[in-house]
C-alpha positions, 0 to 999 in steps of 0.5 A: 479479501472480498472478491465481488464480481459484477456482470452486465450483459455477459456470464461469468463461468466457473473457469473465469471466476477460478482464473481470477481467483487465482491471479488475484493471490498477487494483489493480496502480496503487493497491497498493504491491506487489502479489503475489496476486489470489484470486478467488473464485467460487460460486453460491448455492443457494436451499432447496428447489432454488432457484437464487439468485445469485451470490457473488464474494470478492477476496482481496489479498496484497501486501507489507502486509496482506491485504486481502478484499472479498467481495459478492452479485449477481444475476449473477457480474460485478455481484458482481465489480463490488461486490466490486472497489469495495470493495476499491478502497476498501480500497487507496485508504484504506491509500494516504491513511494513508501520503501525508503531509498536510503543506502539501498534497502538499509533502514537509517538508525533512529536517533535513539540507536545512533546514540545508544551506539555512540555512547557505547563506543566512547563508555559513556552512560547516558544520563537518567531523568532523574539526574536531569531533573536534579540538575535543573533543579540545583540550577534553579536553586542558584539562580532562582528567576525573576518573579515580577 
């Protein structure tokens, strides 16, 4: 996965960029494919020369669709930290949608097992193309159709 960041009116220092690395191993775990992490980062400016706090937005691109997640902090890893949570949240939800929830975590059998099972219990063989085929076609020859 591609990990960008992108700063407006701050630095990013090693430690930060190391921080992020390494929490952003859990997205690589939950996405299904992951192709791209934006992060992005900026210092707010308070009015009359204030400084205020800083702002993080995480932007997903993976095979699905594009998830983003963005948050405020007093400082750029608690931002980070809020903003991550979130989108955890987000992937752990598209996740849910997808796990089938039948029987717990049991898969349902494809038709094609169920009968293979059942067939097997009652030592019956199912019966091969080529059997239907000559079925059919003794039917027809019985019963040709009605060619107006």
């Amino acid at each position: 996965m591609e990990l960008n960041f992108i700063t407006r009116h701050i630095e990013i220092t090693d430690r930060f960029r190391n921080y992020v690395t390494e929490k952003v191993d859990k997205i690589e775990l939950l996405a299904d494919r992951p192709i791209e992490l934006d992060v992005t980062v900026s210092k707010h400016h308070g009015g009359k020369g204030l400084v205020g706090g800083d702002h993080v937005e995480l932007k997903l691109v993976e095979a699905g669709p594009v998830l983003r997640a963005e948050s405020d902090g007093e400082d750029k890893y608690a931002a980070f930290d809020l903003a991550m949570g979130r989108l955890m949240e987000q992937l752990r939800r598209a996740r849910d949608k997808k796990k089938i929830h039948h029987h717990g975590h049991q898969k349902p059998l494809s038709v094609h097992e169920a009968s293979a099972e059942a067939f097997a219990q009652l030592d019956i063989v199912p019966a091969t193309p080529e059997d239907l085929e000559k079925v059919a076609s003794d039917l027809h020859a019985i019963r040709p159709s009605n060619a107006a």
